[in-house]
N, C-alpha and C positions, 0 to 999 in steps of 0.2 A: 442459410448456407451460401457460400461464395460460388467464385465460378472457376470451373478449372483453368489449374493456371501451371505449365510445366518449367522447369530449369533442370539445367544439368549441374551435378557437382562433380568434383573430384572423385575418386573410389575411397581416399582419404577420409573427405568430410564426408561421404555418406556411406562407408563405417564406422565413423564417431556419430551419427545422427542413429544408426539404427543403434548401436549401444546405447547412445542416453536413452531414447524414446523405450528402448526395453526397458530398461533399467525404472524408469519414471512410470511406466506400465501405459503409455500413450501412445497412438500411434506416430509415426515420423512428420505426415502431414499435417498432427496437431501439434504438433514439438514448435517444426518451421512455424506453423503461424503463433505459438506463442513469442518465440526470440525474434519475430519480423514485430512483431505487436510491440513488445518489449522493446526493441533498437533503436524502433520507432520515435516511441516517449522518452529513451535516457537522449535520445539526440536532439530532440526540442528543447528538451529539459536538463542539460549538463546539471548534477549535482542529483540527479536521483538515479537512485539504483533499485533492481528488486531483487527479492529475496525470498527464502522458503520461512515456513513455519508452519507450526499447529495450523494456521486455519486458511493455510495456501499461500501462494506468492502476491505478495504487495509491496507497493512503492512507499521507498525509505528513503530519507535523505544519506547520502554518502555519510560515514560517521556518527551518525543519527539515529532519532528517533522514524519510526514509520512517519508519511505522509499524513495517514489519518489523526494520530495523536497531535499534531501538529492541530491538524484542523480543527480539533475536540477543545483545545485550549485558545485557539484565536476564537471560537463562538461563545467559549464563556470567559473569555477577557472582554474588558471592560474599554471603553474611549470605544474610537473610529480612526478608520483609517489608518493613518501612520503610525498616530498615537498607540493604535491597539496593536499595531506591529512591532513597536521598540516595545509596548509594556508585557508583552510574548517574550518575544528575546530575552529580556532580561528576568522574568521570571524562569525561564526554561535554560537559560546557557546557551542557549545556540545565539549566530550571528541574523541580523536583519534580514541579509540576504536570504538567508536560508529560509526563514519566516517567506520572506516576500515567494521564494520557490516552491513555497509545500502551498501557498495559495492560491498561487497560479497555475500548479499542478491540478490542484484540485477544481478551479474554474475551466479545465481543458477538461477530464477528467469524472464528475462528480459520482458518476454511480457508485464505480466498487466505491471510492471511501464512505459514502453515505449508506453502502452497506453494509461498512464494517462500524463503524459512528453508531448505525441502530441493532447491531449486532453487540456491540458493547454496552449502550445504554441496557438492554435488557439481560444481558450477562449480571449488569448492575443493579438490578433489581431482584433477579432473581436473589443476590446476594442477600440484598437487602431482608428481603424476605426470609430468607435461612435464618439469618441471624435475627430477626423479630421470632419466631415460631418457637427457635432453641433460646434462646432469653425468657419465655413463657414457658415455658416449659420446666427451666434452672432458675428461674428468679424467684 
């Protein structure tokens, strides 16, 4: 837990905070410190944004893929270094930069993507698995 910490906002912005945080079913004080957390890393990190989805908000590069997938493909690209930065790029379509940003993100960063990294590895197994059991099953 943090320690308390007050500001004052406009009556504006704190009826647009108590609408979203309703709306998202959180309180206002977890709201702020989500968007202070978040503001935080898109300002270190120009070119990443976050987003919602099935399995909560994570960092994406601007026009992009998630950060994680980013990360999933430079650990099983192949070289070092640079090398395995332009051989990302060009496998995926994005620009170097961007490679270079979803890594550095992830060196600032590592927990959530490495637990969305082993959240997908076992998504992928589970799969895996379905489809061995129903192939024994039809074959």
């Amino acid at each position: 837990m943090g320690r308390p910490t007050s500001f004052r906002f406009s009556d504006e912005l704190q009826r647009r905070l108590d609408e979203e945080a309703a709306a998202l079913g959180v309180s206002v004080s977890g709201l702020v410190t989500t968007l202070l957390d978040e503001g935080l890393q898109t300002r270190r990190f120009p070119g990443v944004v976050f987003r919602d989805g099935p399995t909560g908000r994570r960092a994406g590069l601007v026009g992009g893929p998630d950060v994680w997938e980013v990360i999933r493909d430079v650990r099983a690209g192949t070289g070092r270094g640079a090398a395995r930065i332009r051989r990302v790029a060009a496998e995926t379509g994005l620009a170097q930069p961007q490679v270079r940003l979803a890594v550095d993100f992830y060196a600032a960063h590592p927990d959530d993507i490495d637990a969305r990294l082993d959240a997908d590895e076992r998504a992928a197994i589970q799969l895996r698995e379905t489809i061995t059991r129903r192939e024994r099953l039809t074959g």
